[in-house]
C-alpha positions, -999 to 999 in steps of 0.1 A, spaced: 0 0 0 11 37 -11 11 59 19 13 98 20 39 98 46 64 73 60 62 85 97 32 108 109 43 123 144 15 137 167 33 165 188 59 188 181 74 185 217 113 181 220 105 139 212 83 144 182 104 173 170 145 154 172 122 122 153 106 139 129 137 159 120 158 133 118 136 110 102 133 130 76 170 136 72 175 96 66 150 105 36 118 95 49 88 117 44 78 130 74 47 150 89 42 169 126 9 178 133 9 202 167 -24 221 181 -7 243 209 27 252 204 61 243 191 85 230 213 57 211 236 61 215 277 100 221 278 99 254 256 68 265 266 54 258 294 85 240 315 118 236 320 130 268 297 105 297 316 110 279 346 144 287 348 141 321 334 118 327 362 145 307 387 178 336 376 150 363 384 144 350 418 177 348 424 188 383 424 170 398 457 201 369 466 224 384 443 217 423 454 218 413 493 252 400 489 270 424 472 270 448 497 301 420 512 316 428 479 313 469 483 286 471 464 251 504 468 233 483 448 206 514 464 170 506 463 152 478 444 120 466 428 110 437 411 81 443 381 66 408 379 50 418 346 83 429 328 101 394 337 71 374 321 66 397 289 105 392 284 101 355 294 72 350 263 92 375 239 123 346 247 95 314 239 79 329 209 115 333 192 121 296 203 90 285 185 103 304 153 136 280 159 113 251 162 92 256 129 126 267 109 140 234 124 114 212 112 102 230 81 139 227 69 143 195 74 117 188 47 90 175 77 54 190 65 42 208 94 9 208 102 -3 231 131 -40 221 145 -54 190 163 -43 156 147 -67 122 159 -64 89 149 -88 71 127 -68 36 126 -39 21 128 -26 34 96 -45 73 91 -46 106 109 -75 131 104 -65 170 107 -88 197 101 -110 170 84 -84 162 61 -76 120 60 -34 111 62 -20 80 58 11 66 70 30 35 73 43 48 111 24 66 134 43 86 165 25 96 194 46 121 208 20 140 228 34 147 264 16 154 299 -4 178 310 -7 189 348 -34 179 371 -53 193 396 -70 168 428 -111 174 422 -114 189 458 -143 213 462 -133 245 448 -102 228 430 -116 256 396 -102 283 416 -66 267 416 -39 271 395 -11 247 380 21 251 362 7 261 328 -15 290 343 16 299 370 36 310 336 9 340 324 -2 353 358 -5 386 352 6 402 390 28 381 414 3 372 443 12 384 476 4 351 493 9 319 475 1 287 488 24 260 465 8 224 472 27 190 462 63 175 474 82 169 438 105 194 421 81 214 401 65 223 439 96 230 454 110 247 425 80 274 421 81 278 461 118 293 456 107 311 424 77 329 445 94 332 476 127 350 458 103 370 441 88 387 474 58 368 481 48 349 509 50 317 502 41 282 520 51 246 508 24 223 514 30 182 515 10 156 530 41 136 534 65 133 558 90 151 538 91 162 497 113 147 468 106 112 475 129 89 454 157 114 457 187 111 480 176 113 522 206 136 525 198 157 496 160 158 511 166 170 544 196 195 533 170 217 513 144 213 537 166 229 559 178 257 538 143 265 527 139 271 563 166 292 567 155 312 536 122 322 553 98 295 532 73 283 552 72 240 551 43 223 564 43 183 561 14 161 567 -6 186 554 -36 185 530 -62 206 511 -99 195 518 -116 225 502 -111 261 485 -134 289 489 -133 323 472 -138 352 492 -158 383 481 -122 402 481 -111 378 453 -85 358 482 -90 323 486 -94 306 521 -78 270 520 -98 246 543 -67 217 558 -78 183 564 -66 188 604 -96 220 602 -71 247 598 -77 275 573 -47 294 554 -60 326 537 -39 331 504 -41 352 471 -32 323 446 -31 281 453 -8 269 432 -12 223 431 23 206 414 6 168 425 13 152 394 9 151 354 -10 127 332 -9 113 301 -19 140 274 -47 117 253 -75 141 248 -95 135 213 -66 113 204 -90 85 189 -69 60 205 -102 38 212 -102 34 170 -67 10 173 -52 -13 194 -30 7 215 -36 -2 250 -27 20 283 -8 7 312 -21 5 349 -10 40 353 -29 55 322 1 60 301 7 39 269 18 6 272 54 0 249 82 -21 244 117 -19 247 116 -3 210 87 22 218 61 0 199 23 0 212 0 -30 213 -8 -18 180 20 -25 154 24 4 133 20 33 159 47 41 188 51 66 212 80 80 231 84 113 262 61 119 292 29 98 270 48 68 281 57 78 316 88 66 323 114 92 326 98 124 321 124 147 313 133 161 279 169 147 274 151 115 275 123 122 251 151 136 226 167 101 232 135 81 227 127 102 196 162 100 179 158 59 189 128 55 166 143 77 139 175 53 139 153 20 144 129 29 116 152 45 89 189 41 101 189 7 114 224 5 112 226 32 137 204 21 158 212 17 194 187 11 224 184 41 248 201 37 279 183 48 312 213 43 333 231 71 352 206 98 341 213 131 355 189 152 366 187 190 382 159 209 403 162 243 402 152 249 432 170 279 452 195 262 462 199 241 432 196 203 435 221 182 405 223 142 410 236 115 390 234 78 398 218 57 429 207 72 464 221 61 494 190 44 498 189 26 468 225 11 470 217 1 499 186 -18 487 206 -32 457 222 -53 477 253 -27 475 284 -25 509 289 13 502 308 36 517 291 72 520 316 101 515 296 141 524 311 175 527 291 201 537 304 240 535 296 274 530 307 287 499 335 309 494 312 341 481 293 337 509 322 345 534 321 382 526 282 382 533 261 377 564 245 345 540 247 315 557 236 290 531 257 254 531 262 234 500 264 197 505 282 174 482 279 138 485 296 106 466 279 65 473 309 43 467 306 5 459 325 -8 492 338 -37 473 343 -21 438 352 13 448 329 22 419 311 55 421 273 50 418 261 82 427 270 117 430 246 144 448 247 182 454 226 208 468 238 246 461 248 267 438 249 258 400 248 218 409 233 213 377 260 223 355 286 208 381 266 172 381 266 172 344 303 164 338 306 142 369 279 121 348 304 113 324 327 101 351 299 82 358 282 65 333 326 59 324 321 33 354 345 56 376 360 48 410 369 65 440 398 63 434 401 79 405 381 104 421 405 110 444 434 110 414 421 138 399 436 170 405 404 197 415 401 236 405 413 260 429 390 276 442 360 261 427 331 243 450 332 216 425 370 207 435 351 193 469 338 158 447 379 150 442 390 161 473 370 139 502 387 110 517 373 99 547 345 85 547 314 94 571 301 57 572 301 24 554 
């Protein structure tokens, strides 16, 4: 059978986009078919604004301490509106880099609402496709609990286009995107309040790491309250919100602001016309090769729900480019040793296993922290720590994880990855000569361990 295209990709997020641009560069025709915008969560919505908004937090930091430095920085104001008309001036040129990507690649770019009719055809704007290969590349979306008065909440999406920073913000969940936006509110000036019904937030990250930020959150000023839970939301005549807690306590706040969770982004997606099924979670059920139940569709990113960060998604999609058209590039995507960064203020960077994991592997390890105050900071009255830690294979002396909370961690975890996913040891760790004076120098420089 003659089809129009080879591969058909539904969402232009950074998956869909790196496969259909590459697919089409091994000669296959290619089409994207996108009804929001180019670039999917990361660009638009995610990680890219999110750390615009995470540098503009930071400077009430950066203006306190350079009066160490000799700095009159003299009297400052922050113009919420003026950050976010920059930060969307920044997104719609990224979107132009997007469509120029794709559309010179050769991939026909179609931008509205693409469903599926079957296994093999696409309807958009009531015009029928065919394709041998279908990708679903259609990401997550954020979700709110269905408490009474849950409409009069915000999440992520809404939290980039607000037009006035609240004054009071209550930030409600316990992964990164909750603690992230409770630094980005709190730097900004407002009152802020992290609210968790766990014990303690970023579960599945290191229990070092955890309890480190949770205390320099404290120190900060940002309000943490744990076992603590939203029953209700009621509007106030004033416009304010009064949020009803399961324990009967009410908090009075100008914006609620839930980061409890994504799902699966399948809305009108015709799925129920083929024979892709969804896993217990909701997400779509693949293989190891990102093939559905049904044979000639696949789908890669945050749809799948695996690892939901965009390095991965670009991965996934370059996988199925390779796989389909360039099998003799082809090689499986690895999910080992995948770093990761929360921007939270301080920053979070982490490569490799927890303590806790290790542990649970069945590793001996030997646990190797350092925990300091940075050299910028001595000049200030800031007494923000950073904490560095290393999880050593007892018997191995391999490194199987590295973990930082402070400043620029991300950028710092991102070549220790390398060492890494190398299969480093300690003691080549402890071989390598560090950067005077760098913070980073303090992952080559510990020796005694703090237990084993």
């Amino acid at each position: 059978m003659a089809y129009d295209f080879d591969l058909f990709v539904i969402g232009a997020g950074s998956g869909g986009v790196r496969a259909a641009r590459f697919a089409a560069g091994f000669g296959a025709r290619v089409a994207v078919a996108e009804s929001r915008y180019l670039g999917g969560t990361c660009v638009n919505v995610g990680c890219v604004p999110k750390k615009l908004l995470v540098y503009g937090a930071h400077f009430a930091d950066d203006f306190e301490q350079a009066q160490g430095y000799g700095w009159s920085p003299g009297e400052t104001g922050f113009n919420w509106p003026t950050l976010i008309s920059n930060k969307n001036r920044e997104i719609q040129r990224l979107n132009g880099i997007y469509r120029n990507l794709l559309v010179n690649s050769g991939v026909t770019l179609l931008e509205s609402h693409a469903r599926l009719l079957d296994a093999h055809h696409v309807e958009v704007d009531g015009q029928r496709f065919s394709a041998e290969h279908i990708l679903l590349a259609t990401g997550g979306w954020p979700q709110i609990p269905e408490i009474p008065g849950h409409e009069h909440a915000i999440g992520s999406n809404e939290a980039f286009f607000l037009q006035q920073l609240p004054k009071r913000v209550l930030v409600v969940g316990g992964g990164y995107i909750a603690v992230e936006f409770a630094s980005i509110f709190h730097g900004m000036g407002a009152q802020t309040t992290l609210l968790y019904r766990r014990e303690l937030f970023l579960r599945g990250f290191d229990g070092a790491v955890r309890q480190h930020l949770k205390e320099e959150l404290g120190r900060k000023g940002l309000e943490l309250q744990f076992n603590a839970e939203i029953a209700r939301i009621d509007k106030q005549a004033d416009g304010s919100l009064l949020a009803t807690l399961k324990d009967g306590r009410v908090l009075e706040a100008d914006c609620v602001f839930y980061a409890t969770g994504r799902r699966p982004m399948l809305d009108n997606l015709g799925l129920e016309n083929t024979g892709v099924e969804l896993d217990e979670r909701g997400f779509i059920r693949v293989d190891e090769q990102f093939q559905t139940t049904e044979p000639s569709i696949l789908a890669i990113g945050d749809v799948i729900g695996r690892v939901q960060l965009t390095p991965v998604a670009l991965a996934e999609g370059m996988a199925v480019a390779r796989r389909l058209f360039k099998p003799e590039e082809y090689r499986p995507v690895d999910y080992a040793h995948i770093p990761t960064a929360v921007f939270s203020l301080p920053n979070i960077g982490t490569v490799g296993l927890t303590e806790e994991e290790a542990r649970q592997a069945g590793h001996k390890v030997k646990i190797f922290e350092s925990r300091f105050r940075a050299l910028k900071l001595t000049l200030t009255e800031c007494q923000e720590r950073t904490l560095m830690k290393l999880v050593v294979d007892a018997e191995t002396d391999r490194v199987l994880g590295c973990h930082m909370v402070g400043p620029e961690a991300g950028e710092i975890i991102q070549g220790l990855a390398v060492a890494l996913k190398a299969g480093a040891t300690k003691q080549l760790f402890d071989e390598t000569l560090g950067v005077h004076p760098t913070a980073a120098e303090e992952f080559v420089t510990m020796r005694a361990p703090v237990t084993s």
